[in-house]
Structures are given as structure tokens and as C-alpha cells.
N, C-alpha and C positions, 0 to 999 in steps of 0.2 A: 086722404091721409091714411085711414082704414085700409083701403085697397095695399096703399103703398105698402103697408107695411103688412098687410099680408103676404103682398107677392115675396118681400123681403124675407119672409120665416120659412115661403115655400121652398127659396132658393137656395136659404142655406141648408133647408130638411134635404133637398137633392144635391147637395156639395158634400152632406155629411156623409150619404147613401154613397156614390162614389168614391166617398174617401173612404169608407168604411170597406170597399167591394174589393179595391185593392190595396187595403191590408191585408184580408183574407186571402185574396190571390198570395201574397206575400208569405203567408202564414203558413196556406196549404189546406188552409179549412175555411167551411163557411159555417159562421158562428150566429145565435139569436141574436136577433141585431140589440135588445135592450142587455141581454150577458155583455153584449161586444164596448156597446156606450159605458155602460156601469163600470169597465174593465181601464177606461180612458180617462174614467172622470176621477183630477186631481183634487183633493181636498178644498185647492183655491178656488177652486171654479166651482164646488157644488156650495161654497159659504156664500161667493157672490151670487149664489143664483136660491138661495131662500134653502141653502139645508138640502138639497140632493142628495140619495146615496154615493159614497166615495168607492173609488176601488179598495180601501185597505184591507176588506175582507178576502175578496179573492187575490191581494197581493200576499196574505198572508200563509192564504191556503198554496198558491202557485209556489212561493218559498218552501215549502215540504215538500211538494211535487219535483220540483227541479233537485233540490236534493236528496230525497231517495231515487232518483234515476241516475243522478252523476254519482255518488255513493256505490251504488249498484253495479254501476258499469265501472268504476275504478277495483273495485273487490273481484270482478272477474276478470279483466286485465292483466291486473297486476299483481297474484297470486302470491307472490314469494315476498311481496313487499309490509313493513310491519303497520301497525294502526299507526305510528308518530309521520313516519312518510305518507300514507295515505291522507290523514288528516291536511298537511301541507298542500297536497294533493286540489282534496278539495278543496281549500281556502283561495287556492293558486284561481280554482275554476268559479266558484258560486262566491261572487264580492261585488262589491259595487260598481269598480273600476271596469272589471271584467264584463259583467252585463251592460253595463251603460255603452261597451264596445259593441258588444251583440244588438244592442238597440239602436246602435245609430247605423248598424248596416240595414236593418230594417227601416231604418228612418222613419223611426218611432217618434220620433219628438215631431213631428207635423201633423202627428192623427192625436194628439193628445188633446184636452179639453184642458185647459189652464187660466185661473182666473188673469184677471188685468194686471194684477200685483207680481207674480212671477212671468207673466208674460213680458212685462217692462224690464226685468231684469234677468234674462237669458234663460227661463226656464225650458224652453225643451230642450236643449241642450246640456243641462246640469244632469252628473252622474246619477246623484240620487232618486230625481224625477224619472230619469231612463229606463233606471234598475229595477225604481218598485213597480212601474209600469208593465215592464216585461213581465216581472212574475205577476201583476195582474192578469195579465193576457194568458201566458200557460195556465192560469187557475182557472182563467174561463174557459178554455179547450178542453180543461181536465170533466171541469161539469156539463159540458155538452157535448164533447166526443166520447170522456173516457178516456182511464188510464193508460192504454193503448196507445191511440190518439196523442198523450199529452206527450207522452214517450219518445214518441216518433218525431215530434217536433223539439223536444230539448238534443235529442242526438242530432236532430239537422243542424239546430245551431249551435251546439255545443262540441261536439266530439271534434272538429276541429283544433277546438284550445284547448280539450283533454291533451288530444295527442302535443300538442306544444309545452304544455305543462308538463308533462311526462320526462322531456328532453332540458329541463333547466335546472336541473341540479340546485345551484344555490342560489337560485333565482326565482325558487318555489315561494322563499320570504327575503329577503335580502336581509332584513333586523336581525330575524333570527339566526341566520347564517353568521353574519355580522359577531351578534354577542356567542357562541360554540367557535368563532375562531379566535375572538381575543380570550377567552378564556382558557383556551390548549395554549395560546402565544405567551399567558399570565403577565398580561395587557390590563386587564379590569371589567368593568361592564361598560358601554358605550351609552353617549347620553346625546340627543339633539338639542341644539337651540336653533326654535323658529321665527324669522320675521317674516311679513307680509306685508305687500304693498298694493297697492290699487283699490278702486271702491269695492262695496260691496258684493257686487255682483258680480266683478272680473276682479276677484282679488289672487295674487301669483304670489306665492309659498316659497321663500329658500329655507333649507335648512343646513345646518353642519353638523357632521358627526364627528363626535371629540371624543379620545378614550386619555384616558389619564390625564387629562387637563390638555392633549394636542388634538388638533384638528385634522383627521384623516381623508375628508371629501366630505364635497357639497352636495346639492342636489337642485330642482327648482319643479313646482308642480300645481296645478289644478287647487289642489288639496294639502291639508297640513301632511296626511299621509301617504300621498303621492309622493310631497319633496321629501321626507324622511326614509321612504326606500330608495330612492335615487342617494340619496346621498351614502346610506350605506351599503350598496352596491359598490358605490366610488371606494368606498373605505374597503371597502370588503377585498377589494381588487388590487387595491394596492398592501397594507399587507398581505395579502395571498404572496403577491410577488417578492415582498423582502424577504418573504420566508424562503421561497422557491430557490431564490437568489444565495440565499445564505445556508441552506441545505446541499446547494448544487458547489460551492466553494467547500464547504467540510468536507465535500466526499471526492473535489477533486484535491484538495490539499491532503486527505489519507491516502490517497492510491500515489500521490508524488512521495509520501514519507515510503511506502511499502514496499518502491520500486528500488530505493538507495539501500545499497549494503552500508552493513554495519563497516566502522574505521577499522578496526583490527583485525576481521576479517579481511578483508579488502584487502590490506597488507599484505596480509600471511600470502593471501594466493596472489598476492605479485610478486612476493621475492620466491617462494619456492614452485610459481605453476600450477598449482593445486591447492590440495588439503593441506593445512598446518602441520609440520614436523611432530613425529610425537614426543613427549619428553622422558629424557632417561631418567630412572628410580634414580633417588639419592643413594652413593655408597655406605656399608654397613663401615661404626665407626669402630 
């Protein structure tokens, strides 16, 4: 039994070694393999396992690192654009939603260490697990490559969705876009109400966004805040369009008023051809 389950510990020490080899491959760097473990290992899993160190440290430190590099690279960019856009900017890029994307192209959530308890209920797949994961990982590259190093890898996978951010206007926050155009429309402030359905662990998010007690679009999402941008996207779009709608009718109903002569003019130069007759002084009495 001894045996057995020694071969068993070897087998997975050489599964984890593999799994670990290409991550790195994936990475672009080859990291100390205890930095690399420490960097994977979720809180669940180092509580079931008698108190491990967690990644929170290096998620922590990788969180600053990722953002003074996107930071960085958006202020050189985008030169003429103010801190409130910048700001959007980066929000667009360093989130949860966002990273949990960048994580699953790495297919991050396979090489994660997660206890029993979020493994039963979808953990490597959850944004949050994704997200803080990843900035574990660039924190660890940061302490064993260097700033350089860490750099080089948030631009590989990041500067893609820079440039996508870059291009989405109101789609930087959808809320906030949302409440800057009911407020020019003098609509009100917009409010969601959210329900949720399904268990715990696959629970799906609607929400609606209502501005003055009506309901302008829905949404449906992962997250309370997933559905809550979806829906004010929907809202966001559709007044956009009543306005467009009602903008583009004023200014075709001014150009049809500007083209009609006035009635008396009109007149004058049909009966005489022209300019109006001029009128003779009154005689002296």
C-alpha cells in the first residue's frame, strides 16, 4: 500500500512537472518551479491541504505590475486623451471580466491547484479564480524575470484588448455612458433591478434598466455585473436612437419650413413677375 501510493505522489509530482512545463511554454518564460506552484495555489486548496502558502501575495503584487504597464502604455498612446477617458480606458482593460478572458486563452484554469469545494462547483472556470490567478502568475515573472520580463508578457496578452478598448467609445462602461446620456436627455439617473436564477455555482443574472420608472433594456450575465452592463448597453442604444430619430425629424422639418416662401410674398411676385410694386406717398392734403 506504501508503494502504491508512493508511485501515486510520484505520478502526480511528474503530471504537475508537465503541466507546469507548458504553462511556461505558454507564458514565454521558465519560472522556479516553487514561485510557479505558490502562484497557482488557490486559497481552497492550500486550507485543505494544512495552511499552504496562497497566491494572494504575488496576486497582489502582479495587480500593480499589470497596471502600471497598461497605465503606461495607455498615457503614451493616447497623448491628447484626458485622465476621465484614460481612466475608462483602463477599467475597460485591468477587470475581472477582462482577465478571466486572457486566462481562459491560456487555459489557466487547468493548471490551477483548487481545493475539493470550488472544484465541485466550477472553479476554474469562475472569472474571479481566473483573474486573481493571472495576476498571480505576472507577479511571479515579475520576481523572477524582472520588470522587463513582466512587461513583455502583459503587452502579449494584453495589448490586443488595449487596442479593442481604444475603438468602443460607449462601450468603455456602458452604466456610465448610460447615466451622461439620460442626464443630457433630462431622463433622470438609471437604476437596475436584478434577479437570479440557477444554483450556486451556475447562477444566470437578468437585469433591467429603468430610468424614470420605464424600462429601457435587459441584459443576462455570468455576474450581477455582467447582466447590469448588458442591459444598459441595450438601454443606452435605444435612446441613443430616439434621439437620433428625433434630431434627424427637427432638422428635416426646419429645412421643409425654410424652403416655403412666405404667402405675400409669394403673391406679389405672381401677380407682377417679380419684386412687389412700390407704393406711391400719400398726397399732400
Amino acid at each position: 500500500m506504501s508503494e502504491l501510493s508512493n508511485a501515486e505522489k510520484q505520478a502526480d509530482s511528474n503530471n504537475a512537472a508537465s503541466s507546469h512545463t507548458l504553462l511556461e511554454g505558454r507564458l514565454g518564460y521558465q519560472l522556479e518551479t516553487a514561485l510557479l506552484v505558490r502562484a497557482l495555489t488557490h486559497r481552497s486548496y492550500a486550507y485543505e491541504n494544512g495552511g499552504l502558502p496562497t497566491n494572494e501575495r504575488l496576486e497582489f503584487l502582479g495587480d500593480s505590475v499589470l497596471g502600471l504597464v497598461v497605465t503606461d502604455t495607455l498615457y503614451t498612446t493616447h497623448p491628447d486623451l484626458p485622465e476621465g477617458q484614460l481612466a475608462k480606458l483602463r477599467a475597460a482593460v485591468v477587470n475581472s471580466r477582462a482577465l478571466a478572458e486572457v486566462g481562459r486563452g491560456l487555459e489557466l484554469g487547468s493548471f490551477i491547484r483548487l481545493g475539493r469545494g470550488e472544484e465541485g462547483t466550477g472553479g476554474r472556470d469562475k472569472a474571479s479564480i481566473l483573474a486573481d490567478t493571472l495576476e498571480a502568475v505576472i507577479g511571479a515573472v515579475y520576481l523572477d524575470q524582472g520588470l522587463d520580463a513582466a512587461s513583455e508578457l502583459v503587452h502579449r496578452l494584453f495589448d490586443p484588448l488595449i487596442e479593442k478598448s481604444s475603438n468602443l467609445g460607449a462601450g468603455l462602461d456602458w452604466k456610465t455612458s448610460l447615466q451622461e446620456l439620460t442626464a443630457a436627455e433630462g431622463l433622470g439617473v438609471p437604476e437596475y433591478l436584478v434577479t437570479e436564477t440557477g444554483p450556486d455555482h451556475e447562477k444566470t443574472f437578468t437585469a433591467a434598466a429603468r430610468v424614470g420608472g420605464v424600462s429601457y433594456g435587459t441584459g443576462t450575465g455570468r455576474s450581477k455585473k455582467e447582466a447590469e452592463q448588458q442591459a444598459a448597453e441595450s438601454a443606452w442604444r435605444g435612446i441613443r436612437a430616439a434621439a437620433d430619430e428625433r434630431i434627424a425629424a427637427a432638422a428635416a422639418a426646419a429645412s421643409a419650413v425654410a424652403e416655403v416662401p412666405a404667402p405675400a410674398v409669394a403673391e406679389a411676385e405672381a401677380e407682377d413677375g417679380g419684386a412687389p410694386a412700390p407704393v406711391d406717398p400719400a398726397p399732400n392734403a
